[in-house]
C-alpha positions as CSV (number, residue, x, y, z in Angstrom):
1,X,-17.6,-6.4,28.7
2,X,-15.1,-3.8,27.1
3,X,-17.8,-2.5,25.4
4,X,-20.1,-2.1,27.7
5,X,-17.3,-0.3,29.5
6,X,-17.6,2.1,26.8
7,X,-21.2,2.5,27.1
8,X,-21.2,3.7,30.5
9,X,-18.0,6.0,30.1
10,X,-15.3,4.0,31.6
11,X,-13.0,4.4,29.1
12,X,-9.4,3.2,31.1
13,X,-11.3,0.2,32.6
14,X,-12.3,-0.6,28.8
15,X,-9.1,-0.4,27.6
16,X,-8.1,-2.5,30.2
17,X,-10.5,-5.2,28.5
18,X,-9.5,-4.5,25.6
19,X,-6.1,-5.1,26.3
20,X,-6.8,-8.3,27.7
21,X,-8.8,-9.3,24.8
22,X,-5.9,-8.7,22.1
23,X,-3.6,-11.1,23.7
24,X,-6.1,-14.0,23.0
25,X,-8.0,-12.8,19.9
26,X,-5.7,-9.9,18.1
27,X,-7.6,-7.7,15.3
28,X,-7.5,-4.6,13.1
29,X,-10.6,-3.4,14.8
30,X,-9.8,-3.9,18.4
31,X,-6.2,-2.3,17.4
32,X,-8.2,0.4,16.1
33,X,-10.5,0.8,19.5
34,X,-7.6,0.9,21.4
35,X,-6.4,3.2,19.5
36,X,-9.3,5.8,19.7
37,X,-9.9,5.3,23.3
38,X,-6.2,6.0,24.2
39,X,-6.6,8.9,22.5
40,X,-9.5,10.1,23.6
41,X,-8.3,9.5,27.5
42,X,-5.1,11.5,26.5
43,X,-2.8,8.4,26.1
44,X,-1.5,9.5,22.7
45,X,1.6,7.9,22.9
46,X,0.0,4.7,23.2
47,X,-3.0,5.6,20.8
48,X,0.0,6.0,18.1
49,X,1.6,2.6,19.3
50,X,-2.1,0.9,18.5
51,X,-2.4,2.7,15.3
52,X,0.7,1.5,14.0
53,X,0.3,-2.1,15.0
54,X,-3.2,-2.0,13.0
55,X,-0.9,-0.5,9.9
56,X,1.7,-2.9,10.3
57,X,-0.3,-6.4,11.1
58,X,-3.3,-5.4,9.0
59,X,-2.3,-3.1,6.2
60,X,-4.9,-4.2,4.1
61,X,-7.6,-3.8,6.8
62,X,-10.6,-1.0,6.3
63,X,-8.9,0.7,9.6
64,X,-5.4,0.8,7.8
65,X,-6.6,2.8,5.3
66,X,-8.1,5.0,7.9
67,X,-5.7,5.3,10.2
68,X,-2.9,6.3,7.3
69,X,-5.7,8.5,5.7
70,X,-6.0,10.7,9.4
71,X,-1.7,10.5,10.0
72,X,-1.7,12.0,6.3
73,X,0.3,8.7,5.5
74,X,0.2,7.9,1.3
75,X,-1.1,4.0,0.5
Protein backbone atom coordinates (compact mmCIF):
# COMPACT_ATOMS: atom_id res chain seq x y z
CA UNK A 1 0.00 0.00 0.00
CA UNK A 2 2.97 2.40 0.88
CA UNK A 3 4.08 2.07 -2.35
CA UNK A 4 1.41 2.50 -4.21
CA UNK A 5 1.08 5.71 -2.15
CA UNK A 6 4.13 6.62 -3.76
CA UNK A 7 3.00 5.94 -7.15
CA UNK A 8 0.20 8.28 -7.10
CA UNK A 9 2.14 11.09 -5.18
CA UNK A 10 1.01 10.82 -1.65
CA UNK A 11 4.09 11.02 -0.16
CA UNK A 12 3.00 11.85 3.85
CA UNK A 13 0.25 9.22 3.62
CA UNK A 14 3.19 6.76 2.40
CA UNK A 15 5.21 7.55 5.05
CA UNK A 16 2.60 6.97 7.18
CA UNK A 17 2.60 3.21 5.90
CA UNK A 18 5.74 3.04 6.02
CA UNK A 19 5.98 3.93 9.39
CA UNK A 20 3.59 1.39 10.31
CA UNK A 21 5.28 -1.22 8.43
CA UNK A 22 8.77 -0.71 10.30
CA UNK A 23 7.37 -1.52 13.70
CA UNK A 24 6.41 -5.05 12.47
CA UNK A 25 8.98 -5.82 9.78
CA UNK A 26 12.22 -3.23 10.37
CA UNK A 27 14.78 -3.00 7.32
CA UNK A 28 17.73 -1.15 5.75
CA UNK A 29 15.59 -0.44 2.78
CA UNK A 30 12.44 0.76 4.25
CA UNK A 31 14.84 2.96 6.69
CA UNK A 32 16.18 4.14 3.67
CA UNK A 33 12.58 5.01 1.90
CA UNK A 34 11.66 6.73 4.83
CA UNK A 35 14.42 8.49 4.62
CA UNK A 36 14.18 9.85 1.07
CA UNK A 37 10.59 10.61 1.30
CA UNK A 38 10.99 12.74 4.46
CA UNK A 39 13.29 14.47 2.67
CA UNK A 40 11.75 15.03 -0.23
CA UNK A 41 8.43 16.33 1.75
CA UNK A 42 10.84 18.73 3.59
CA UNK A 43 10.97 16.57 6.92
CA UNK A 44 14.74 16.68 7.04
CA UNK A 45 15.02 16.42 10.49
CA UNK A 46 13.40 13.18 10.44
CA UNK A 47 14.96 12.09 6.93
CA UNK A 48 18.39 12.47 9.08
CA UNK A 49 16.80 10.40 12.12
CA UNK A 50 16.01 7.44 9.29
CA UNK A 51 19.27 7.75 7.73
CA UNK A 52 21.05 7.22 10.82
CA UNK A 53 18.97 4.26 12.09
CA UNK A 54 19.85 2.54 8.56
CA UNK A 55 23.77 3.36 9.59
CA UNK A 56 23.43 2.30 12.96
CA UNK A 57 21.10 -1.06 12.62
CA UNK A 58 22.40 -2.00 9.20
CA UNK A 59 26.02 -0.72 8.73
CA UNK A 60 26.80 -3.29 6.50
CA UNK A 61 23.63 -2.79 4.37
CA UNK A 62 24.07 -1.57 0.43
CA UNK A 63 22.08 1.75 1.81
CA UNK A 64 24.75 2.27 4.62
CA UNK A 65 27.18 2.64 2.32
CA UNK A 66 24.99 5.10 0.48
CA UNK A 67 23.72 7.02 2.94
CA UNK A 68 27.47 7.70 4.60
CA UNK A 69 28.73 8.10 0.88
CA UNK A 70 25.96 11.26 0.39
CA UNK A 71 26.60 12.68 4.40
CA UNK A 72 30.41 12.66 3.18
CA UNK A 73 30.75 10.13 6.18
CA UNK A 74 34.36 7.80 5.69
CA UNK A 75 33.50 3.66 6.04
Amino acid sequence: MASIRVEMGDKAQAVALFERVIKVKPSAQIYMQLGILCDEIGQHQQAQTYGGKVIDLYPDAPQAAEIRRLWGIAD
